[in-house]
C-alpha positions in Angstrom: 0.0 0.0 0.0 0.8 3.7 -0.4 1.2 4.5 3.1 4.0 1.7 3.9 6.3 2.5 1.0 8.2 4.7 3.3 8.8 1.7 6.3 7.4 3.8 8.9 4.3 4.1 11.1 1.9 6.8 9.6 1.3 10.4 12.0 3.9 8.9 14.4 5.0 12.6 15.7 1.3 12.8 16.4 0.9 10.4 19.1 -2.5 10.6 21.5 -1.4 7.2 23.7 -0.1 4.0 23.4 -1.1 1.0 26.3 -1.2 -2.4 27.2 -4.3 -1.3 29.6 -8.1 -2.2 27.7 -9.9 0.4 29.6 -7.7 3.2 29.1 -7.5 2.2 25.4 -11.1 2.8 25.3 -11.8 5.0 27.5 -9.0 7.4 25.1 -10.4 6.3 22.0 -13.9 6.8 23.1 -13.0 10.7 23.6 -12.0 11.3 19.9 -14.8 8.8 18.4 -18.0 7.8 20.5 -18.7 5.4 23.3 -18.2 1.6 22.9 -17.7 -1.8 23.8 -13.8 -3.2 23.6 -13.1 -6.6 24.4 -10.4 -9.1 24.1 -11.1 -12.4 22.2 -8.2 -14.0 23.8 -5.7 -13.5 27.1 -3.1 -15.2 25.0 -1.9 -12.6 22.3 -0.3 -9.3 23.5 -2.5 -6.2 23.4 -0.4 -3.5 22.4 -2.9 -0.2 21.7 -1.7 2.7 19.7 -3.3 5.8 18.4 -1.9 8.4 16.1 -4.4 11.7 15.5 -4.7 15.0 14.0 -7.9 16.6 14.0 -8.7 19.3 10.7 -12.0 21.4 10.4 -14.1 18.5 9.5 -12.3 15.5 9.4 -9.4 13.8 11.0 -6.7 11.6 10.3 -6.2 8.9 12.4 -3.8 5.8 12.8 -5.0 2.8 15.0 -3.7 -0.5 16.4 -5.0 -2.7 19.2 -1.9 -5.6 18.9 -4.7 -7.9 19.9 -8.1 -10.2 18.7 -10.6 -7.5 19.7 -14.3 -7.0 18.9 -15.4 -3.2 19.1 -19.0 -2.6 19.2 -19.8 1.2 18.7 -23.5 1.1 17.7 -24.4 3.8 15.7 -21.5 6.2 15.5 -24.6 9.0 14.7 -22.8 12.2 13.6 -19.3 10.7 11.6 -18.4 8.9 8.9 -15.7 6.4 9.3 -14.0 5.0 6.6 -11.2 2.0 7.6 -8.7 1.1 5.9 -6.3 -1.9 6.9 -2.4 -0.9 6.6 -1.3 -4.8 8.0 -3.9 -7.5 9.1 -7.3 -7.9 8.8 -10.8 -7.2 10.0 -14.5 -8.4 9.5 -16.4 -5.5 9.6 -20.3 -5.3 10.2 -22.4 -2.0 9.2 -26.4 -2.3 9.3 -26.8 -5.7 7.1 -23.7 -5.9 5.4 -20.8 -7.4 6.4 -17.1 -7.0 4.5 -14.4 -9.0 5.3 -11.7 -6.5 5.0 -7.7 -6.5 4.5 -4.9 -4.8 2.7 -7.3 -4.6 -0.8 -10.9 -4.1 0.6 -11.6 -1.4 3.3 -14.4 -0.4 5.0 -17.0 2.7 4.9 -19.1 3.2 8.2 -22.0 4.7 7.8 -23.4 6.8 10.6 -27.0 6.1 10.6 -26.2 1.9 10.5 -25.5 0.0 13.8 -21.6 -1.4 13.8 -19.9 -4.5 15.5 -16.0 -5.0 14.4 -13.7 -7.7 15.1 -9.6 -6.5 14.2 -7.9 -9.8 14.4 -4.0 -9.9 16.1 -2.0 -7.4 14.3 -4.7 -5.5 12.8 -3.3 -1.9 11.6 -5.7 0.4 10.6 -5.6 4.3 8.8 -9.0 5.8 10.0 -10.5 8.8 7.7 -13.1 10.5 10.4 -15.3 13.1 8.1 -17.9 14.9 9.9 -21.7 13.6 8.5 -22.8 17.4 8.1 -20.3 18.0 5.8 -20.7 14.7 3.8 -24.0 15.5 3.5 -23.3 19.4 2.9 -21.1 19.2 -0.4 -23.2 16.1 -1.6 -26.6 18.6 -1.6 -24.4 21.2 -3.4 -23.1 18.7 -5.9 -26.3 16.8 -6.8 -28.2 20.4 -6.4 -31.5 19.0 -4.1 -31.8 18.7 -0.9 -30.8 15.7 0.9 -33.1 15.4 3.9 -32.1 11.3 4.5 -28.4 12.5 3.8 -26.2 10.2 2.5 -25.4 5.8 3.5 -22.6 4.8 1.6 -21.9 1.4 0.0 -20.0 -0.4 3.1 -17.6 -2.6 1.3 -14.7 0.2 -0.1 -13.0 -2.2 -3.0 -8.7 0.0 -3.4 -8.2 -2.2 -6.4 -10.1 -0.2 -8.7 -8.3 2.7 -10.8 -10.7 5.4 -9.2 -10.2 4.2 -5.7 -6.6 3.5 -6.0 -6.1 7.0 -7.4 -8.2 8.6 -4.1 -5.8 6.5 -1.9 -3.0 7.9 -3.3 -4.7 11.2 -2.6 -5.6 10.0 0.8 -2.0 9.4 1.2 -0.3 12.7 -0.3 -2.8 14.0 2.3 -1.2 11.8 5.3 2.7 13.1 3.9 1.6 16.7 3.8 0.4 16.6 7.4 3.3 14.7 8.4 5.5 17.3 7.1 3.5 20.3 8.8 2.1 21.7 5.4 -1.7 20.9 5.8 -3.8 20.0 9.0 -2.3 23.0 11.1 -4.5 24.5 13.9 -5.7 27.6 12.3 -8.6 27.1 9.6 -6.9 27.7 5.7 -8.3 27.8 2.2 -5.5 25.3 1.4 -7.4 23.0 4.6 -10.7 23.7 2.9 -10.0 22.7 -0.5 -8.3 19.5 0.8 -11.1 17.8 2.4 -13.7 19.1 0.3 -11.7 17.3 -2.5 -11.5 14.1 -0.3 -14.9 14.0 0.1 -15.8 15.3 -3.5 -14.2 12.5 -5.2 -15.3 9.8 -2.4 -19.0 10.5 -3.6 -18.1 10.3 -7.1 -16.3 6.8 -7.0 -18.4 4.8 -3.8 -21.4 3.7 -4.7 -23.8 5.6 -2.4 -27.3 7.0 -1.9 -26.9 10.4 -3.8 -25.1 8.7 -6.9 -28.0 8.1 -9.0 -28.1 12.2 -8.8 -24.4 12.9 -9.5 -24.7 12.1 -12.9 -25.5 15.8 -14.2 -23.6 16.3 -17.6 -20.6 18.4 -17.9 -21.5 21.7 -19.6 -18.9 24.2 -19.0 -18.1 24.4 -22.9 -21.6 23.7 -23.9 -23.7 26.2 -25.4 -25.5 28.9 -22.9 -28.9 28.0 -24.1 -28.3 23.7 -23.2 -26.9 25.4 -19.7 -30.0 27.1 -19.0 -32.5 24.4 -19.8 -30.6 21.7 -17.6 -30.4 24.6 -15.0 -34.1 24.7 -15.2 -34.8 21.0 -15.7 -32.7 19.8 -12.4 -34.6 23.3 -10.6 -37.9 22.3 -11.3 -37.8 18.5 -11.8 -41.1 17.2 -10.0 -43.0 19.9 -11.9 -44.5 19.8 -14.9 -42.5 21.4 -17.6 -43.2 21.1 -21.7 -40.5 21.6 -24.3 -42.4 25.1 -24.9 -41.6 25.9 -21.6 -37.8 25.3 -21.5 -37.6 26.5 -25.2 -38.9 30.1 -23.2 -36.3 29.9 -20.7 -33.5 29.4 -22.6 -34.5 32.1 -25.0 -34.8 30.0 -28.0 -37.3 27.9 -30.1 -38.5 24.5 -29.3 -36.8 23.0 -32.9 -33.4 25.0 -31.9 -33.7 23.5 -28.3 -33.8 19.9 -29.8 -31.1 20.1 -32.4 -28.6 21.6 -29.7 -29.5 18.4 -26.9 -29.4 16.0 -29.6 -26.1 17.3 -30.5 -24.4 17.7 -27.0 -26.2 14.9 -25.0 -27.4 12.6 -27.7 -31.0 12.8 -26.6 -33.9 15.3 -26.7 -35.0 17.3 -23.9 -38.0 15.5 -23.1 -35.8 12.2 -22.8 -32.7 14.2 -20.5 -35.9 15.5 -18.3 -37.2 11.7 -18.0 -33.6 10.2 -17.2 -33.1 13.0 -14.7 -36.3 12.4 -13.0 -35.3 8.1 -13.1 -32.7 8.9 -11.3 -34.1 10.9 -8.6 -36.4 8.2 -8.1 -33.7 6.3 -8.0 -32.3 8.1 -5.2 -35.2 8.2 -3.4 -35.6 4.4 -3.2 -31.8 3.5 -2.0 -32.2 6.3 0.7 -35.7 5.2 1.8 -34.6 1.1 2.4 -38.2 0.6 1.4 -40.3 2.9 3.7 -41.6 5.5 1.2 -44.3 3.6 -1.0 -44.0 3.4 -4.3 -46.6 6.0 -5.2 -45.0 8.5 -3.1 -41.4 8.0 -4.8 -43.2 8.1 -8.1 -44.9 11.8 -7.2 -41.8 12.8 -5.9 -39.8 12.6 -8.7 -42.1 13.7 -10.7 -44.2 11.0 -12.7 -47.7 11.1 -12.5 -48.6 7.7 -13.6 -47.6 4.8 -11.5 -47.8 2.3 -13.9 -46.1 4.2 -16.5 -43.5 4.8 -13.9 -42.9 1.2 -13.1 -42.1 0.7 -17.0 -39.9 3.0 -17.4 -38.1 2.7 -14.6 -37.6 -1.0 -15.4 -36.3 -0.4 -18.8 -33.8 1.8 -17.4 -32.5 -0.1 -14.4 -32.9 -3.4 -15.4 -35.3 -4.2 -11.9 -38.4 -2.8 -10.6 -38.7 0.1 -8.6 -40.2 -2.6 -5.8 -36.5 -4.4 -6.1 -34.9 -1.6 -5.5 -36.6 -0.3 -2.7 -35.7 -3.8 -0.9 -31.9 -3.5 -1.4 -30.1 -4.4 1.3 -27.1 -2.4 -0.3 -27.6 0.4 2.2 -29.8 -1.3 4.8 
């Protein structure tokens, strides 16, 4: 892994304790996380604890070792993310339904709403990304443009195979060296700080499968034509209304046949078909977030459609499963 090419423990000038003591272990640990359960799975094997922190405006880096077999049982950790990722050793790692047996290639994403129960097995080390929920949920409202009000559950099993993921690791790490060094991370808030984890998380929500995905996929339109920029401005606005191609046309400030020709030729589809693929995929949304407690009908006038059946057609064309299917996904239970 990135972090180990250098043969050195990560944030070690940035020590909070190291014991041999269980209760002080947690009883430290508890103070920069939340409350939970620690316990030994065997008298046999040395427990060794160490923690390595330093704390930024909404997340923190963290490096964490027990030495031990332990289980930790946190519950709900209610107002963080927490994503895990083993530097030596393993881990089985439950969150809500899902559990992901984790190691040196697979890491873990724990989701704040979801009840959690760990086991890290004898020389377990982990790197521990803390990110404030708020926030998460803050830049993933401004990047979808709606309003989140279920926030955001992310995919628990965090695959660093992959060319995306490996590439935020590697950004991950680059983070780790520059706070190691002193040049991010320092106490007083900086637009340098800012931009750091807001492009942590930025890119975490574009690569994890998550909740607010199905909404992220907005095309790219800074060298597109004003006009196409104002009707997707108004399209993503006004989504569960009901809006004609005369109306768009209007707000863009150019005829319906003009409107056509210039969607066709950015986006490969006409702007009745972008508005209908935009409102899927808020429906979408809805239906991961909601784990199967908004009824159908509602997610269907949410996003927009006014005919159930109709909805249920369409929606299966496009996602290859019902929208009944999707609402019983245990992908984010």
């Amino acid at each position: 892994m990135v972090l180990q090419a250098h043969g050195r423990t990560p944030l070690s000038d940035y020590q909070r304790f190291q014991t041999h003591d269980v209760d002080e272990a947690r009883e430290i640990v508890a103070r920069h996380f939340c409350s939970h359960r620690l316990d030994r799975m065997t008298v046999s094997d040395r427990f060794d604890a160490c923690q390595h922190r330093i704390a930024g405006e909404h997340l923190s880096l963290n490096y964490l070792r027990y030495g031990a077999d332990v289980t930790i049982e946190p519950g709900e950790l209610t107002d963080f993310f927490l994503i895990q990722i083993p530097l030596n050793g393993t881990a089985e790692v439950t969150n809500g339904c899902q559990t992901v047996a984790s190691g040196r290639e697979t890491a873990t994403i724990l989701n704040p709403d979801r009840h959690t129960a760990m086991r890290w097995h004898a020389g377990c080390e982990q790197l521990l990304l803390q990110i404030d929920k708020e926030f998460v949920t803050g830049i993933a409202a401004k990047m979808s443009g709606m309003s989140l009000g279920d926030g955001v559950r992310f995919k628990p099993e965090f695959c660093l195979q992959g060319a995306q993921s490996s590439s935020w690791y590697r950004g991950l790490s680059g983070v780790v060296h520059a706070a190691e060094e002193g040049h991010a991370f320092q106490a007083a808030p900086s637009v340098r700080q800012r931009h750091i984890e807001e492009g942590l998380v930025m890119a975490l929500l574009e690569i994890q499968e998550n909740t607010v995905s199905p909404l992220l996929s907005r095309p790219e339109c800074r060298a597109a034509p004003a006009i196409l920029k104002r009707a997707v401005t108004m399209i993503h606005d006004r989504l569960r209304e009901d809006i004609s191609l005369l109306d768009l046309s209007r707000f863009a400030g150019t005829t319906p046949r003009n409107l056509q020709l210039i969607f066709k030729r950015e986006l490969d589809r006409t702007p009745v078909q972008y508005l209908q693929d935009c409102r899927l995929n808020l429906a979408r949304h809805l239906l991961l977030a909601g784990n199967g407690h908004l009824p159908i009908s509602e997610v269907a006038e949410l996003s927009g459609h006014r005919h159930l059946g109709r909805f249920s057609v369409t929606y299966k064309k496009r996602f290859g499963e019902s929208p009944r299917i999707t609402a019983r996904s245990k992908m984010y239970c």
